[in-house]
C-alpha positions in Angstrom: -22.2 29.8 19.0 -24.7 30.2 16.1 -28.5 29.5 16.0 -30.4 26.7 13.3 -33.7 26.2 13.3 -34.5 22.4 13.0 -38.3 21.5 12.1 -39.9 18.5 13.8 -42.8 16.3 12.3 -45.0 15.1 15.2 -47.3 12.5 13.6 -49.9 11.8 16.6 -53.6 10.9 16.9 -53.8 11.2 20.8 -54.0 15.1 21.3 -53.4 14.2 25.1 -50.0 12.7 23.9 -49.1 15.5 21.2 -50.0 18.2 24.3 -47.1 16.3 26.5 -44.2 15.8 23.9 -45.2 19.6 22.9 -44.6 20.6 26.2 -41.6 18.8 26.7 -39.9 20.7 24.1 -41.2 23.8 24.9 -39.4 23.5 28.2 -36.4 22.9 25.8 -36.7 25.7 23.5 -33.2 25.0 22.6 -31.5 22.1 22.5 -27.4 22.2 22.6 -26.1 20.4 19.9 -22.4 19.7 18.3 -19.8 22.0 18.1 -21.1 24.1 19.9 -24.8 24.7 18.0 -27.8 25.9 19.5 -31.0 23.9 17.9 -34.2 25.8 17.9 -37.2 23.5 18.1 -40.3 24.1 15.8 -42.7 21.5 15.3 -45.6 21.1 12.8 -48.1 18.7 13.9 -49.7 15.7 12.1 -53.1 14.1 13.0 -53.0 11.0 10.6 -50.6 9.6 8.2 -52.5 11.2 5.1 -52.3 14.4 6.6 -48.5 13.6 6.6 -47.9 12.4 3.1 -48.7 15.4 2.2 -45.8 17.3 3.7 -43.2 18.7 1.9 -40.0 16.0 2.3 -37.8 18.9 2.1 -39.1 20.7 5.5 -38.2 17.5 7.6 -35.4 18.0 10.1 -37.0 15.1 12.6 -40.0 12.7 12.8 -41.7 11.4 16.0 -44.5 9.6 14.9 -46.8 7.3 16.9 -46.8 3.6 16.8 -50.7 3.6 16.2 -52.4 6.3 14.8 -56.2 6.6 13.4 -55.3 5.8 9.6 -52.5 3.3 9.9 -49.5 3.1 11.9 -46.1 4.5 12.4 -44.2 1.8 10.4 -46.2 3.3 7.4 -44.9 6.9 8.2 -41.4 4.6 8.5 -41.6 3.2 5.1 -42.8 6.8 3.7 -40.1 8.7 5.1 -37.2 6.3 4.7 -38.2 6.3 1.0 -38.1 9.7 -0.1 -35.6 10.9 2.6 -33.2 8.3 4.1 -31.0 11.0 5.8 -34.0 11.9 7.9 -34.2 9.8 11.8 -36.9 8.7 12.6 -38.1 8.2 16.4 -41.2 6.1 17.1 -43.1 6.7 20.2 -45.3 3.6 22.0 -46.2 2.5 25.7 -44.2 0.7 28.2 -45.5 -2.9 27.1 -44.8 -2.2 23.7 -41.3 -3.9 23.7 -41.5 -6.0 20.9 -43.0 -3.5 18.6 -39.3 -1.4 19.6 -37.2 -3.8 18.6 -39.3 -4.4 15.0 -39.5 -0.5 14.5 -35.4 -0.2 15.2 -35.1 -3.4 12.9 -37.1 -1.7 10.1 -34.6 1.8 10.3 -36.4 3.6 12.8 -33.4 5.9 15.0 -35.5 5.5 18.0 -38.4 4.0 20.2 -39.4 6.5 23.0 -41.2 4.7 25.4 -44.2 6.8 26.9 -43.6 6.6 30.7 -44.7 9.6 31.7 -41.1 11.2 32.2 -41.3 12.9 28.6 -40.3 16.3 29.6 -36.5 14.6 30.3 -36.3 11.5 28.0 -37.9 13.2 24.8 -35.3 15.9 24.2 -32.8 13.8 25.3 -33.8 11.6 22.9 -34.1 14.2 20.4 -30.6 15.7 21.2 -29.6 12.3 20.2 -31.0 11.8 17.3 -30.4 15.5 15.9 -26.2 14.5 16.8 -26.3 11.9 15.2 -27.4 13.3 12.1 -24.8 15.8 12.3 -22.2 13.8 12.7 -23.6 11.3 9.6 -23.5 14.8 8.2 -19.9 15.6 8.4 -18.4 11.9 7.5 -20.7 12.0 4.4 -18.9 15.6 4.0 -15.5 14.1 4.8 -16.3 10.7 3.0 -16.9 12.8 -0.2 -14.1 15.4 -0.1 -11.7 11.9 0.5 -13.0 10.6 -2.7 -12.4 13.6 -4.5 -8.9 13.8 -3.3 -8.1 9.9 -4.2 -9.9 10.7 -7.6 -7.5 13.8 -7.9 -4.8 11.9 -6.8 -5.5 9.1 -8.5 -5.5 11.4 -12.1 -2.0 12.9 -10.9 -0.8 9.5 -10.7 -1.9 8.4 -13.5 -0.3 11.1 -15.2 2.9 11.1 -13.3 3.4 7.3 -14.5 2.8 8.4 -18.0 4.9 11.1 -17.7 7.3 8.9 -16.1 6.9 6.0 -19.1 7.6 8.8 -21.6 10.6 10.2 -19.9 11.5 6.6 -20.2 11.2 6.2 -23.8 12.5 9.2 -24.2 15.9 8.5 -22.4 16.8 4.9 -24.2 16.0 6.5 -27.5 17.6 8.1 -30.8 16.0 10.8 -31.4 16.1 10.9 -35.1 15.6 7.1 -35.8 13.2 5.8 -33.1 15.8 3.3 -32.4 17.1 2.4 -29.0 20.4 4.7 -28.4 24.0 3.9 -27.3 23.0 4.7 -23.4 20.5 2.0 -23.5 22.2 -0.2 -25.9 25.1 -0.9 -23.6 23.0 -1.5 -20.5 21.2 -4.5 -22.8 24.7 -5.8 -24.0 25.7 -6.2 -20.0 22.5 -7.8 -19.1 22.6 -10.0 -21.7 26.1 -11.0 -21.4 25.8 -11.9 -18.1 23.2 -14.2 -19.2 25.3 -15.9 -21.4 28.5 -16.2 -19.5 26.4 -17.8 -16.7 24.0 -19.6 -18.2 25.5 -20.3 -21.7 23.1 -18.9 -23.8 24.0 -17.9 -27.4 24.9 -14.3 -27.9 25.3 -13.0 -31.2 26.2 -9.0 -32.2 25.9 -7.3 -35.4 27.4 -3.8 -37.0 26.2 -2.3 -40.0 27.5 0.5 -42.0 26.0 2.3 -44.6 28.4 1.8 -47.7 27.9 5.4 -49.9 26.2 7.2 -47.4 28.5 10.3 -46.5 28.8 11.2 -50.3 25.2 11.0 -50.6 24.7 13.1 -48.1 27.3 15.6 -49.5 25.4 15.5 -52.7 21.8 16.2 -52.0 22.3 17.6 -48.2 21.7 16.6 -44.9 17.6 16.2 -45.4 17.9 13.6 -47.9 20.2 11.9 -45.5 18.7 11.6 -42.7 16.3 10.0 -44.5 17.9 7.7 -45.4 18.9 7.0 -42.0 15.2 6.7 -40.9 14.9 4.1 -44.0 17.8 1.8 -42.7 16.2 2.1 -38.9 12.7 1.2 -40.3 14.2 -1.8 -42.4 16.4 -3.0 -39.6 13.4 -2.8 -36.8 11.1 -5.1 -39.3 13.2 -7.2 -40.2 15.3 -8.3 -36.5 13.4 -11.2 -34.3 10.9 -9.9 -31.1 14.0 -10.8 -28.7 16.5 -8.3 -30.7 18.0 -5.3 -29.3 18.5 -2.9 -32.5 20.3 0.2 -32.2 21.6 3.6 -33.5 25.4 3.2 -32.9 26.5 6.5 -34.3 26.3 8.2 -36.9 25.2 5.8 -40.1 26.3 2.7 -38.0 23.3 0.9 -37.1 24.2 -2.5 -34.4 21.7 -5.5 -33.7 21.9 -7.2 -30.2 20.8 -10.8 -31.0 20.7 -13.0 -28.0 19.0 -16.5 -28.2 21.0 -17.0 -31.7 22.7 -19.4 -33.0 25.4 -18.4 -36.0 23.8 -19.3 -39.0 20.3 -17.5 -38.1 22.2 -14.3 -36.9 23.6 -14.5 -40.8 20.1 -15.1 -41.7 18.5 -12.0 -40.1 21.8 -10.2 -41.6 20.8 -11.2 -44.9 17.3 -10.6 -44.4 18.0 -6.8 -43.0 20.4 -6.0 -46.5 17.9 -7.2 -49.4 15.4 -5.5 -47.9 17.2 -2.3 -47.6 18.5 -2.9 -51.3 14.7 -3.2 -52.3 13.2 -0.2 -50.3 16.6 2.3 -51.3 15.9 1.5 -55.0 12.3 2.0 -54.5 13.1 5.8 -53.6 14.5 6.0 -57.3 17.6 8.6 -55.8 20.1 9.0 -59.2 23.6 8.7 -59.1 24.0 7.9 -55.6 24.1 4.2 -54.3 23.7 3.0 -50.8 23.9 0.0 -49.6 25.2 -1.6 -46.5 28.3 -3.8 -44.6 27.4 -6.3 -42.0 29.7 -7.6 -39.9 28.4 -10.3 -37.4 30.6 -11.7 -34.6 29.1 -14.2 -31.9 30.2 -15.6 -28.7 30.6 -19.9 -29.7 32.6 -18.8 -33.0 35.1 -15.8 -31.7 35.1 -16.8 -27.9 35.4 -12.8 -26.8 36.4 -12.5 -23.0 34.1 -9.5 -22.5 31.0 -7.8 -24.0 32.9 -4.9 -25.6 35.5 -7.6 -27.2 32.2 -9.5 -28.8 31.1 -6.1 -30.0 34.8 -4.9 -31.8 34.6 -8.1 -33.4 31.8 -7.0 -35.0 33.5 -3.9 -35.6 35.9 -5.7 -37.6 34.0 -7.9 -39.2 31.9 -5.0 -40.4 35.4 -3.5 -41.8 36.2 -6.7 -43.4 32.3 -6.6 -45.0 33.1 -2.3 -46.5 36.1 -4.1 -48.8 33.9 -5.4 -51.0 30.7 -3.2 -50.0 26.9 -4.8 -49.6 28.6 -7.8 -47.9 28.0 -9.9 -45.1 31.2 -11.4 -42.7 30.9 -13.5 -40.1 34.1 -12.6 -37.5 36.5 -15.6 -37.0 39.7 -15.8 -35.3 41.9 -15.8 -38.7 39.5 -13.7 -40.3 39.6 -16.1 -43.3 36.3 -16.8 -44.4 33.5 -14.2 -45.4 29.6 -15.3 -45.1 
């Protein structure tokens, strides 16, 4: 058990009255409070409201103050203290016939109305015992109620970084490192999804393969550097130039693909086209000598070759792509025979 000394603020005009509340907590030195405290009562005694008001709002631990006093009353000591220290219970004190005047003083925030019965010496530290618990538990949920918040702030930070960590990690995982592509890994789980969309719904798949015709003696010539800028160039080019709804894609090494669902055959050739003159414009722009890159398309889609499987729609492309490196910076759309280029 430890000891705190709490101040009380008698505000009382009747010295007869302040003599008997006095006395009552004199007979209660200490008052036994929660967990275990002992209270010590001091008291510092008010004659009018003025003489109050000019108190220092920082030495209040308790204010009894009468419901009539010379120089106003005890809602004005209410109103005073409620405004510059809210925290602070306040217990009004009146006589027995005084009912009505409780209920508006417990209306208006006072903690208390002690009726004067004559039986202070018991009901006034009871009633201050009361009021000082009270207080101390307001005390330790405004305690607990802050240290919550700062933990769901906390938490709410680590969360919020987790998820981005999490997003990133994301990003990370379904993308070529050196292109800013998607990669293979994620590539294939689009090509599933989406081909289960179109074998059970019917909607128009289309798959594209590009190679990069002249790349590999390029890259022998003027070193891997050079090269993989180029590589960054045709991923750049591709990514402009493919629809909102297109999956494009590092396939390996300088063989770029270009999931197109939603696409009917001539606009896959379209965005085929659209994807080479571009990349003929922006390689020529780099003004690299001797060395000419361009690239193969080969464009297979599900209404036109009728593939039985996901991975057959994509080796059509495959060989349509090889069918497009015979004649370099060409475009073929895969049929059955094979007999007619784009």
């Amino acid at each position: 058990m430890y000891s705190t000394k709490k101040r009380i603020y008698l505000i009382e005009s009747d010295a007869d009255i302040a003599a008997r509340l006095i006395n009552a907590m004199m007979m209660h030195v200490s008052i036994e409070g929660m967990c275990g405290v002992s209270q010590e009562i001091d008291y510092t005694i008010c004659r009018t409201t003025e003489e109050f008001f000019k108190t220092s709002s920082a030495d209040w631990d308790l204010i009894v103050t009468s419901s009539h006093l010379h120089d106003g009353s005890g809602f004005d000591v209410l109103s005073f203290a409620r405004g510059l220290r809210p925290d602070i219970a306040v217990i009004m004190t009146g006589e027995p016939e005084e009912t009505s005047i409780a209920v508006e003083a417990i209306r208006a925030g006072a903690a208390d109305f002690l009726l004067l019965t004559g039986h202070e010496e018991v009901t006034f530290p009871v009633t201050v015992q009361k009021c000082f618990a009270l207080q101390s538990i307001r005390t330790e949920n405004d305690n607990l109620h802050s240290e919550l918040s700062h933990s769901l702030s906390e938490l709410a930070v680590a969360n919020k970084e987790l998820q981005l960590m999490i997003q990133r990690l994301e990003v990370a995982a379904r993308t070529d490192d050196l292109t800013k592509l998607s990669n293979r890994r994620w590539l294939n789980m689009m090509l599933e999804h989406r081909w289960e969309e179109t074998s059970r719904n019917g909607v128009p798949l289309a798959f594209m393969m590009i190679d990069l015709d002249g790349f590999k003696s390029l890259n022998d010539k003027y070193g891997h550097q050079k090269g993989d800028e180029i590589l960054k160039l045709a991923a750049r080019v591709l990514d402009a130039n493919c629809r909102s709804v297109d999956i494009s894609a590092r396939f390996g090494g300088d063989e770029f693909c270009l999931l197109m669902p939603h696409a009917d055959p001539d606009s896959a050739k379209r965005v085929g086209f659209r994807v080479s003159n571009a990349f003929n414009e922006a390689y020529a722009a780099m003004g690299i000598e001797h060395a000419m890159v361009s690239m193969s398309i080969g464009i297979a889609h599900w209404e036109v070759s009728s593939p039985k499987t996901c991975h057959e729609l994509v080796r059509h492309a495959d060989e349509a792509m090889y069918q497009a490196k015979l004649k370099k910076n060409s475009i073929v759309l895969f049929k059955s025979q094979q007999s007619n280029a784009a």
